[in-house]
C-alpha positions in Angstrom: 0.0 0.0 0.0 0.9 3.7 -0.7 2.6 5.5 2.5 -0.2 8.5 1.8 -2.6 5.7 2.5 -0.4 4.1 5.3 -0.4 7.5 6.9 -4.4 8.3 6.4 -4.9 4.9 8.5 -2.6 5.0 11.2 -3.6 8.8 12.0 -7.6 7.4 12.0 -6.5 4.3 14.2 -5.1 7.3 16.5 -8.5 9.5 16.7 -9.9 8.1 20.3 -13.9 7.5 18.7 -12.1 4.9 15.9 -12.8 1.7 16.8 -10.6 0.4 13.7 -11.3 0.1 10.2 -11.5 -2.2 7.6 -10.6 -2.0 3.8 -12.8 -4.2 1.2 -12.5 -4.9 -2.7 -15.5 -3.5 -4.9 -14.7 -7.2 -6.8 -17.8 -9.2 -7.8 -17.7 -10.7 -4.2 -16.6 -8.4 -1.8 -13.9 -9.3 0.6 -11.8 -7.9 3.0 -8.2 -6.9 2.0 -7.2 -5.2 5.5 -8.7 -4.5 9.1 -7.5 -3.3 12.2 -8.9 -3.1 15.7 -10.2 -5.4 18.2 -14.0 -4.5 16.9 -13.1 -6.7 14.1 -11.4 -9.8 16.1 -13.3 -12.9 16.5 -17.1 -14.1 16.1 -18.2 -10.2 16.2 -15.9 -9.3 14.0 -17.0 -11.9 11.3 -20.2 -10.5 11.8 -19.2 -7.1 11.1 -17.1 -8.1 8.1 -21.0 -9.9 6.7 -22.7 -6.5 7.4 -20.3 -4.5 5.6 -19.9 -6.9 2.6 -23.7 -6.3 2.4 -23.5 -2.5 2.3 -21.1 -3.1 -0.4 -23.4 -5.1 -2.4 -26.3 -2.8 -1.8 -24.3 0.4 -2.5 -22.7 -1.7 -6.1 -26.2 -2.4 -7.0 -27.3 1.6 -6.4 -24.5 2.7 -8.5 -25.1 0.3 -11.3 -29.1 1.3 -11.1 -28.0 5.1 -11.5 -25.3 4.9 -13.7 -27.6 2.8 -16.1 -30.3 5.4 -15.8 -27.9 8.4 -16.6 -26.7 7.1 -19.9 -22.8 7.5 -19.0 -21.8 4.1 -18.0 -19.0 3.5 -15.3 -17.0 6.3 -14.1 -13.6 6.4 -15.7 -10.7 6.7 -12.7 -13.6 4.0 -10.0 -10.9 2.6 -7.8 -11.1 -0.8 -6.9 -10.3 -0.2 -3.5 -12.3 2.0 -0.8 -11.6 3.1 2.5 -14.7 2.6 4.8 
């Protein structure tokens, strides 16, 4: 990972209300590529990591539903990565 990004996370792991963070692909099935913080360790945290890949999904399928309506197609410069 970039150190811009490196930097961005470790100075929001720092800010006392962050609980921890997770990063997740936009792929076809989203998964997690990175997560920190105990919020995220064991059976709760494989419950959060369900919950967010469903906001995924649900925010991919509102995307595609207004990007289909506006006539444009996919926004040139998506990344494939997003911080949550």
């Amino acid at each position: 990972m970039s150190p811009e990004l490196e930097q961005t996370l470790s100075l929001m792991s720092a800010h006392r209300s962050v609980l921890g963070y997770m990063l997740i692909n936009r792929g076809h099935h989203p998964s997690i590529i990175r997560h920190s913080g105990v919020v995220f360790d064991g059976d709760q945290g494989r419950r959060y990591a369900a919950v967010i890949a469903r906001i995924v999904e649900n925010v991919q399928s509102g995307l595609e539903e207004v990007r289909g309506d506006d006539g444009l197609g996919p926004v040139v410069g998506d990344a494939d990565v997003n911080l949550l």
